[in-house]
C-alpha positions in Angstrom: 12.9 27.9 -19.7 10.4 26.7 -17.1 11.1 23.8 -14.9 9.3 20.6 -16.4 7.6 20.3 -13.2 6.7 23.6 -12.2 2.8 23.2 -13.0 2.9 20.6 -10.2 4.0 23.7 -8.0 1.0 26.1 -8.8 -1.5 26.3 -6.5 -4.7 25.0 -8.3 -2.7 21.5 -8.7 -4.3 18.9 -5.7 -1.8 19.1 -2.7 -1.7 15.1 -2.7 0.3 15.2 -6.2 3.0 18.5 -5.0 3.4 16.0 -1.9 3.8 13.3 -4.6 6.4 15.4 -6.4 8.1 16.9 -3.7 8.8 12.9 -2.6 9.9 11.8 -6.0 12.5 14.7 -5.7 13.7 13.8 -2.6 14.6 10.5 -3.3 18.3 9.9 -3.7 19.6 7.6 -6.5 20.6 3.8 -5.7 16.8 4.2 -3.8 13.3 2.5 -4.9 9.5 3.0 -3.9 6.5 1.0 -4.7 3.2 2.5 -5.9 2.0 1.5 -2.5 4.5 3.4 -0.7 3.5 6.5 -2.3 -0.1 5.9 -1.8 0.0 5.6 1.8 2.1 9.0 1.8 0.1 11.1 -0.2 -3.5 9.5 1.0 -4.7 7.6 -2.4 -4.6 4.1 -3.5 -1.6 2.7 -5.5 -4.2 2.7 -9.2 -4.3 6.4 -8.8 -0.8 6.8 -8.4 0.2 4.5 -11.1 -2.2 6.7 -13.8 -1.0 10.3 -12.2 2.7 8.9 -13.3 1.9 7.9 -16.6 0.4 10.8 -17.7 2.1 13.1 -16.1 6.0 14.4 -15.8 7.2 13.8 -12.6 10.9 13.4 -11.2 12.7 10.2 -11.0 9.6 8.2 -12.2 11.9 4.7 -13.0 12.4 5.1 -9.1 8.9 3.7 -8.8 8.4 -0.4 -9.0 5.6 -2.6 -7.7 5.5 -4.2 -4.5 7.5 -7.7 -5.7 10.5 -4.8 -6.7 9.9 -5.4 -10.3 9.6 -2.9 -12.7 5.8 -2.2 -13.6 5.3 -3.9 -17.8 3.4 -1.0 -18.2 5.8 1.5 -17.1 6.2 4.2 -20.3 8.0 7.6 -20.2 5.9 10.0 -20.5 8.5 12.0 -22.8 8.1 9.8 -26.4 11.1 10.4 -27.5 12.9 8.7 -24.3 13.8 5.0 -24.9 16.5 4.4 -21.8 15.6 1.0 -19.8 14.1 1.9 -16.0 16.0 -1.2 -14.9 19.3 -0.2 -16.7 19.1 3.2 -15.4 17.9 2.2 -11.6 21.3 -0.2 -12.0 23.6 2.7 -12.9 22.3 4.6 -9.9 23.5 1.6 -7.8 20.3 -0.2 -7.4 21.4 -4.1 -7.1 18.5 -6.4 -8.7 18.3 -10.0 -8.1 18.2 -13.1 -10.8 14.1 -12.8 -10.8 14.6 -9.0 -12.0 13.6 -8.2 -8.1 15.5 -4.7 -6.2 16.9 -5.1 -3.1 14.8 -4.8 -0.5 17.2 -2.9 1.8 17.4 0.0 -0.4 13.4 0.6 -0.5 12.3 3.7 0.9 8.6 3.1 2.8 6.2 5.8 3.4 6.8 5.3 7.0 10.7 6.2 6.3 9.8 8.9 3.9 7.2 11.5 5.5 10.1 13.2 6.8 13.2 12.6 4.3 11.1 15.1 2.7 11.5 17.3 6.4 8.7 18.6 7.6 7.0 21.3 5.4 4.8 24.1 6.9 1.8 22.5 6.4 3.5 19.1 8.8 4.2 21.9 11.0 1.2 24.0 11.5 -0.5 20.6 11.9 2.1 19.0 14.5 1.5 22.7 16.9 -2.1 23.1 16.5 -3.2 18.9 16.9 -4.4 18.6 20.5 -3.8 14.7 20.7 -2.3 12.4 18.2 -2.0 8.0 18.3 0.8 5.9 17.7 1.2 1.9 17.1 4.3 1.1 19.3 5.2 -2.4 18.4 7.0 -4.5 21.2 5.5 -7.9 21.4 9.1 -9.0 19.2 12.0 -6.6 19.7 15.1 -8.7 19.1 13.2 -12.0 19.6 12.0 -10.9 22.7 8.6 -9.9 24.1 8.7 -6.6 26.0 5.0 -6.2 26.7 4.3 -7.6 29.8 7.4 -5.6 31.0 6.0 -2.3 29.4 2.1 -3.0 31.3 4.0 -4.3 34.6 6.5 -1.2 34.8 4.5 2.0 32.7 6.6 2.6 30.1 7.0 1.6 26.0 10.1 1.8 24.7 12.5 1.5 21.5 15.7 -0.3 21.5 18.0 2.5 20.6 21.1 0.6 21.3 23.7 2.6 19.5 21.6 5.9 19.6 23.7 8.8 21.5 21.1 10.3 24.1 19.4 13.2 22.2 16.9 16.0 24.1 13.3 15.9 24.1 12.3 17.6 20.8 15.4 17.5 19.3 14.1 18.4 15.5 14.3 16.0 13.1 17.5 17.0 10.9 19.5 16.9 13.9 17.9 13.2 14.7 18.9 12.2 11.1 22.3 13.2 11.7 22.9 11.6 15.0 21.2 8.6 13.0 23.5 9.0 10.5 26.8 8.6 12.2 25.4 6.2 15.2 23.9 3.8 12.7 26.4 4.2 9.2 26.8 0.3 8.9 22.6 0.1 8.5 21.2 0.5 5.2 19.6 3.2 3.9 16.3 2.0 3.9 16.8 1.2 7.8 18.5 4.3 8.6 15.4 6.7 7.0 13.2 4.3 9.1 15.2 5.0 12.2 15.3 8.6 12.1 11.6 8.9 11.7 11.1 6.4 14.4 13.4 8.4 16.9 12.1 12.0 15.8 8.9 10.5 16.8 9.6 9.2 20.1 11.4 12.5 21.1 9.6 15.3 19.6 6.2 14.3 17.8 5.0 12.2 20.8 3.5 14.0 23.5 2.3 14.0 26.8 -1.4 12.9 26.9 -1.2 10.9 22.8 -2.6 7.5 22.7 -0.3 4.6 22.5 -1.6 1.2 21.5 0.5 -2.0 21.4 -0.5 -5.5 20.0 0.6 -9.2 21.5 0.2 -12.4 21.4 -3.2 -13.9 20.9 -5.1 -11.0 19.0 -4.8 -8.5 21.9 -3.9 -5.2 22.0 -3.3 -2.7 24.6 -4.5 1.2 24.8 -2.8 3.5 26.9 -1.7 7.5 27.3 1.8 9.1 27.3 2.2 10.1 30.7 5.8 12.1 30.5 8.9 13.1 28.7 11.5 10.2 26.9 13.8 8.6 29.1 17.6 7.5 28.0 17.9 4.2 30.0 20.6 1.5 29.6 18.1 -1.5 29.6 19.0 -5.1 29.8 20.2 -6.3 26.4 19.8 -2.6 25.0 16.3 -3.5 24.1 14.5 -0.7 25.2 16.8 2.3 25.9 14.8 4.7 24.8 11.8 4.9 26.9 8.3 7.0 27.3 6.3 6.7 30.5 3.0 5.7 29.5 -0.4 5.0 31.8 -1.8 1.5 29.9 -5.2 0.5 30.2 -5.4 -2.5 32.8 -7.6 -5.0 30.4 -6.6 -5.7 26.6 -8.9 -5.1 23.5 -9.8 -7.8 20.7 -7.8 -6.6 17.9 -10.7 -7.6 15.4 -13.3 -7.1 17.2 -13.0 -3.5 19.6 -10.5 -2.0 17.6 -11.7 0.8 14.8 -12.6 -0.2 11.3 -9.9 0.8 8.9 -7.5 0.8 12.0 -5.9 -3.1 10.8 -4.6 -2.0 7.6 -2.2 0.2 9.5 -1.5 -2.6 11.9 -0.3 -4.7 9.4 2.5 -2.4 8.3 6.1 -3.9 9.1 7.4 -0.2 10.9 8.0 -0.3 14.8 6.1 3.1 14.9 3.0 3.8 13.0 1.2 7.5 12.8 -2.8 6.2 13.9 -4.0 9.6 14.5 -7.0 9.4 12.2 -8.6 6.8 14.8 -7.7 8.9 18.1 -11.4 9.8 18.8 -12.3 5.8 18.3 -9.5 5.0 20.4 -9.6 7.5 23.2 -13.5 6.1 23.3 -12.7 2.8 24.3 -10.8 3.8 27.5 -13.4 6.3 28.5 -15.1 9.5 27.8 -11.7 11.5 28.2 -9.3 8.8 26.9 -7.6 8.1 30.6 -7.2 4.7 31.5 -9.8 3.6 34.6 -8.4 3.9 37.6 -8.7 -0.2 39.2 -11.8 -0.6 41.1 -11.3 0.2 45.5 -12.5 -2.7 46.8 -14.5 -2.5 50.2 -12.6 -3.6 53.1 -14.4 -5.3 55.5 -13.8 -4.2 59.0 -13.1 -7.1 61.2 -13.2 -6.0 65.2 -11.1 -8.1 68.2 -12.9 -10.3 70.1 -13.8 -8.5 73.7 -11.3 -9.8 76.5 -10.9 -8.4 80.0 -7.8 -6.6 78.8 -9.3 -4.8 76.2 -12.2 -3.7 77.7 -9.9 -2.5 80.9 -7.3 -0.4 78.3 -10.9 0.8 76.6 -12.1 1.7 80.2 -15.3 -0.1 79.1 -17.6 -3.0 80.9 -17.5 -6.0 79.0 -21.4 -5.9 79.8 
């Protein structure tokens, strides 16, 4: 008998639903996603993905709630004769709900988390080697209630915490990341562990030397810059930034309404440390010049200031004061 899902595999279906069904596979029970979630993964709005689910037979579909962790009213199986409760069935798979019929946060999966519990397929692949520059949100304006900023602009660098990651290689690939994540970080939850190991893999082996970095702080500002090396294990004060990139920033700050890309605050509004913002690298590298390097500061002219002419000058100069 055919597997209930193979027609999602042939080739004439639209590769945003395979992605869609490879990621509802993937997802391990006592785990939940919201129709947003998927959205953002697959590159369509959270409508679409809502109708593509109910008319269509795709794995683990009770694993999908809204974005309040409720089960959808409108969520139907798409098999009539199936009658089991989502919520009953997300409990038995160890999903913890509260009094207002809400999951638990902590076990959410976002798309951030998820691109690469999924591991990247060939397609990721062939699009990671042949990209010639990507961008990336590196948030730091509040890591452990501090703001590491003006530190990162004073010093060249951006950073993550990594406090209890073990020092892993540049391009270390991401199932050995996940691993390390695994064991370094097993008191975390799930959620913050999938999060983690896509934030690492990123630092060490998806970010690369010439990628755009931007960084927001206080005030509506944010701060464009380029990747100027290879990661750095450090052991920083208060292990907030122990995992380092040199980086080349941009000397004067940008408006975060009003010079940043359209389209671009959508993705800085997302709670995840590090955010893929490669579909604005062209508008990006543009606002720090023609080939996206940060401007050199200006030489100021110095102004040449001679002594006044003694007796003793002019006699070590063997020239007449006249």
């Amino acid at each position: 008998m055919a597997h209930p899902f193979d027609r999602h595999r042939r080739s004439g279906v639209p590769e945003k639903w395979a992605l869609l069904t490879r990621a509802l596979e993937a997802m391990p029970p006592g785990t939940w996603i919201t129709y947003g979630d998927l959205a953002e993964l697959i590159g369509t709005v959270p409508l679409a993905v809502g109708q593509h689910i109910a008319g269509n037979p795709v794995p683990n579909p009770h694993r999908v709630l809204r974005s309040d962790g409720r089960v959808s009213p409108d969520f139907r199986w798409v098999d009539p004769n199936r009658t089991d409760d989502p919520r009953k069935l997300l409990e038995a798979e160890g999903v913890v709900f509260d009094a207002d019929g809400r999951a638990d946060p902590a076990q959410r999966v976002t798309a951030e988390g998820f691109r690469f519990l999924l591991g990247p397929d060939e397609a990721e692949e062939t699009a990671e080697k042949t990209a010639t520059r990507r961008a990336w949100l590196v948030r730091g304006s509040s890591v452990r209630g501090a703001n590491l900023v003006p530190d990162w602009l004073a010093e060249g660098f951006c950073s993550l915490p990594a406090a209890k990651l073990r020092e892993l290689s540049p391009g270390t690939p991401y199932e050995q990341v996940k691993e390390a994540v695994e064991e370094d970080y097993a008191h975390a939850s799930y959620h913050d562990r999938s999060e983690k190991a896509y934030e690492f893999h990123t630092f060490l082996t998806r970010m690369r030397e010439g990628d755009l970095v931007l960084t927001t702080a206080t005030g509506g500002r944010a701060y464009l810059g380029v990747v100027a090396g290879e990661p750095q294990f450090v052991a920083s004060r208060d292990n907030t930034s122990n995992l380092r990139r040199p980086v080349r920033w941009h000397r004067e700050p940008f408006d975060w309404v009003d010079d940043l890309p359209d389209g671009i605050e959508t993705k800085l509004q997302t709670q995840a440390t590090v955010v893929d913002l490669t579909d604005f690298v062209d508008e990006l590298a543009a606002l720090i010049g023609a080939g996206g390097e940060p401007e050199a500061a200006e030489a100021r002219p110095r102004e040449l200031v001679l002594p006044d002419p003694t007796p003793e000058l002019a006699e070590k100069l063997l020239v007449d004061l006249d």
